[in-house]
N, C-alpha and C positions, 0 to 999 in steps of 0.2 A: 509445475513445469520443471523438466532438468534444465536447470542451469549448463551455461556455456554451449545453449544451441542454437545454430543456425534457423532464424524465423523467417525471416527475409530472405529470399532466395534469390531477390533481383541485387543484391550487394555486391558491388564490384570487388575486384580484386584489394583494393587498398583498403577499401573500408573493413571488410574481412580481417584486414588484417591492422588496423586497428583494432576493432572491436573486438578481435578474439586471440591475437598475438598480441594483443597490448604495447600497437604500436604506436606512432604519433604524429599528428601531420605537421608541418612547417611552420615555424610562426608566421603571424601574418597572411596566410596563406586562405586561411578558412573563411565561410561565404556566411557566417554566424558572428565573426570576430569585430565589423563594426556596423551591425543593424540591432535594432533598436526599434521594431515596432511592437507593436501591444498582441500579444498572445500567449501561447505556451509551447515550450519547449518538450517533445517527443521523444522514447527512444527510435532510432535508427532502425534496430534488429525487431525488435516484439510491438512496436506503436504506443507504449504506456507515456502516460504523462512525467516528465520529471523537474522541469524548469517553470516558473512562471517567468514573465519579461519583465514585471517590475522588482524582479530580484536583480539582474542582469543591469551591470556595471563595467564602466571601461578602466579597467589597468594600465591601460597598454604594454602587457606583458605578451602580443602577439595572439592570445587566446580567448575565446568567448570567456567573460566571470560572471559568476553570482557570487552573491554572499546566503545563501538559503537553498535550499531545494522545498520542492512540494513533501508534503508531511510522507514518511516511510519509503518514499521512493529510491536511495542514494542505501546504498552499501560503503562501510568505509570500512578496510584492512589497511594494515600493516604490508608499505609492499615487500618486495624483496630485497631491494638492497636496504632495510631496516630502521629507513632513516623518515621516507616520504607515506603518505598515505593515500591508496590508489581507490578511487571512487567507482562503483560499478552499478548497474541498471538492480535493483533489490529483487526485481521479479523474473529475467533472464540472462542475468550475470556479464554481461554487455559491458567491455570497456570503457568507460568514459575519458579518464583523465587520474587528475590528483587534487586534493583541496589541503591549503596551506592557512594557518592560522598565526595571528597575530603582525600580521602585516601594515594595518591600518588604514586601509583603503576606504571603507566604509564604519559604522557602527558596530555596528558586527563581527567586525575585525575576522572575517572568514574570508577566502578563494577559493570556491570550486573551478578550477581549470579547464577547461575540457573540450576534447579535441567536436568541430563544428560536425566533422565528420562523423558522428560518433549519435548527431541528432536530427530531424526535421522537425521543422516549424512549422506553427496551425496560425493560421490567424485569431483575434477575437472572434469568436461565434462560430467556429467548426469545431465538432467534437472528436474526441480521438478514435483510433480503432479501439480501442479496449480502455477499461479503466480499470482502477481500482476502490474499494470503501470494506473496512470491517464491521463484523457485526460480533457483539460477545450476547450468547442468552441460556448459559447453561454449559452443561458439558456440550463441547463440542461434536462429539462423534454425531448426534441426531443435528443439530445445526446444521452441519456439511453436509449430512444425506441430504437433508431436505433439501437447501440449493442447489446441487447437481441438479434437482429434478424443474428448477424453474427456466422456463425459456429464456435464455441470454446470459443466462450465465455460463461462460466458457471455463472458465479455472474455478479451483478451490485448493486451500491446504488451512491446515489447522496449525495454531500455535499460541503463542501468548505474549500479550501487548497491555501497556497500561501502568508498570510496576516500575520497581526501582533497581532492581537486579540485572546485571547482566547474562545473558547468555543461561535464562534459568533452566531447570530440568524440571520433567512434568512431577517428580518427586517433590522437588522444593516450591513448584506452585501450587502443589497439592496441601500443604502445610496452612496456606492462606498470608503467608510472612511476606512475601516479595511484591507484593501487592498488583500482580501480574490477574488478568480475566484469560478465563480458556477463550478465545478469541477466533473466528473463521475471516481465511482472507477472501474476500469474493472478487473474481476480477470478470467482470463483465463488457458486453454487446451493447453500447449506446443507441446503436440503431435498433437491438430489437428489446432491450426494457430499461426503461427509466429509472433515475435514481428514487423519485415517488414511489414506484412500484415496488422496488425495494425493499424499500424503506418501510412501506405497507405490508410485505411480504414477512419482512422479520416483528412485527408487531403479531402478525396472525400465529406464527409457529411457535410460539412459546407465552408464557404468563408474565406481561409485562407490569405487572402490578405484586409480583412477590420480588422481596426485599432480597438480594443475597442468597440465591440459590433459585433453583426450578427441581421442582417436584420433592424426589429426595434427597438431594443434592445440593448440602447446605454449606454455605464458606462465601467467605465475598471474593473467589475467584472463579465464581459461578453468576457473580452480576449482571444485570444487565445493560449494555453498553453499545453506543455505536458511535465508531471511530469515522469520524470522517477526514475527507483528504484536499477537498476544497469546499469553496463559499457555500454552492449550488445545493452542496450536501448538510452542509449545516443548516443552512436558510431553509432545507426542505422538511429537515428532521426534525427542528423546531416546531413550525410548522403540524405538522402533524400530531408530535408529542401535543401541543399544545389543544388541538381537536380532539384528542384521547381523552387528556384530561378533565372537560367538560361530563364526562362520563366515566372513566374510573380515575383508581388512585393511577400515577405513572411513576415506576419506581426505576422506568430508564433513564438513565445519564446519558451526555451528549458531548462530546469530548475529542480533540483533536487527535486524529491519529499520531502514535509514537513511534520506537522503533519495534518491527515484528520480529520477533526468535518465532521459525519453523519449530514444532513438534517432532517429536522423537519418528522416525519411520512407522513403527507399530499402531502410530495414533492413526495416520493419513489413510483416507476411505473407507476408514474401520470397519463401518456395517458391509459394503463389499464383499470387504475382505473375509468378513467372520459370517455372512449369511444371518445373523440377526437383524434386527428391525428396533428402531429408535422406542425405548419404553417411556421418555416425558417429554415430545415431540409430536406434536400433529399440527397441522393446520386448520383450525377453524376461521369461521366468518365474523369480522371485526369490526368492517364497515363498511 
């Protein structure tokens, strides 16, 4: 998705301009600043998930606070005047606010700030318009073709999650040093396929029982990995690993999402782009 776009087309004038002038609303002012019930916090612009409620804590600094965001969701820069650090939606570049550290508020000694306007609220047990969950099982280029092609999944982009580096280049994950997985982000349609589905989806397209590489494509940044970004996804993944492994080896790992570094432009939609066809990617029948 380009960043810094307009998704939401019903957004009023203000919110606009928050979320894309990086404005701010009033303190005090916001209709998120003191409720407190059990769900999860949305973006405003694109509908992805970025807050849980049981992170969300009162300051009374005038502003909705967490000490946490949901795993990969939160972008953090450097803002402009050099000094604060301005929080953004990781999937459609979506103003939030700023998050301030060492304040003492809670354990966590974090504040994510951020303007109410900036979010909607699900309750427990409504799902979002979109989500997200990564999947690592190989070079990515056949990964991402394959998921463009399953119903509900609306995005994809490839890149690298998992390591210790920041900001790596597909050079330096290539090496196997940064401890970084070629990684596909899939942001999917809850209404039209499940995280099971998924989950069962990325078990079929690739060899989940070879160690550190798929096919000829050897290195432990070719592992197999799935990143998840909440319980539902973990609880499922488990799950299923666990039914696999009654009948083979499972050499997939299950692992919280961290932060995603997009891929160099050249990598994204590759087979597309170049008219080749994935050579250690197919779908077979699993279960």
């Amino acid at each position: 998705m380009k960043k810094d776009k307009i998704i939401n087309q019903a957004l009023s004038d203000f919110e606009r301009f928050v979320l894309f002038q990086k404005g701010t609303e009033p303190p005090f002012t916001g209709k998120y600043t003191d409720f407190f019930e059990e769900g999860i916090y949305v973006c405003k612009n694109c509908g992805i998930p970025l807050y849980n409620s049981t992170d969300k804590f009162h300051s009374h600094c005038g502003w909705p606070s967490f000490d946490d965001e949901i795993p990969s969701a939160i972008r953090k820069e450097i803002d402009k005047d050099g000094v604060r650090t301005e929080i953004t939606c990781s999937y459609c570049g979506a103003h939030l606010g700023h998050v301030f550290y060492g304040e003492g508020f809670t354990p966590k000694n974090v504040r994510h700030c951020v303007n109410s306007v900036s979010m909607d609220f699900l309750f427990k047990g409504q799902k979002p318009r979109i989500d997200r969950i990564y999947f690592a099982a190989g070079c990515f280029w056949g990964v991402e073709h394959l998921f463009k092609e399953l119903d509900g999944v609306v995005d994809t982009e490839v890149g690298y999650m998992g390591g210790h580096r920041k900001n790596p280049t597909y050079e330096q994950v290539c090496t196997g040093t940064t401890g970084h997985a070629e990684t596909v982000r899939v942001i999917f349609d809850p209404s039209k396929v499940s995280v099971e589905q998924l989950i069962k989806y990325f078990f079929e397209i690739h060899d989940f029982t070879q160690l550190d590489g798929q096919g000829p494509d050897i290195g432990d940044q070719y592992r197999s990995v799935i990143f998840y970004t909440n319980q539902e996804q973990k609880n499922t993944a488990e799950k299923i690993k666990a039914d696999l492994a009654k009948k083979y080896t499972v050499a997939t790992s299950i692992e919280q999402a961290k932060e995603f570094y997009p891929a160099e432009d050249y990598h994204q939609d590759y087979y597309e782009k170049t008219k080749k066809a994935p050579y250690c990617h197919y779908r077979r029948k699993v279960f």
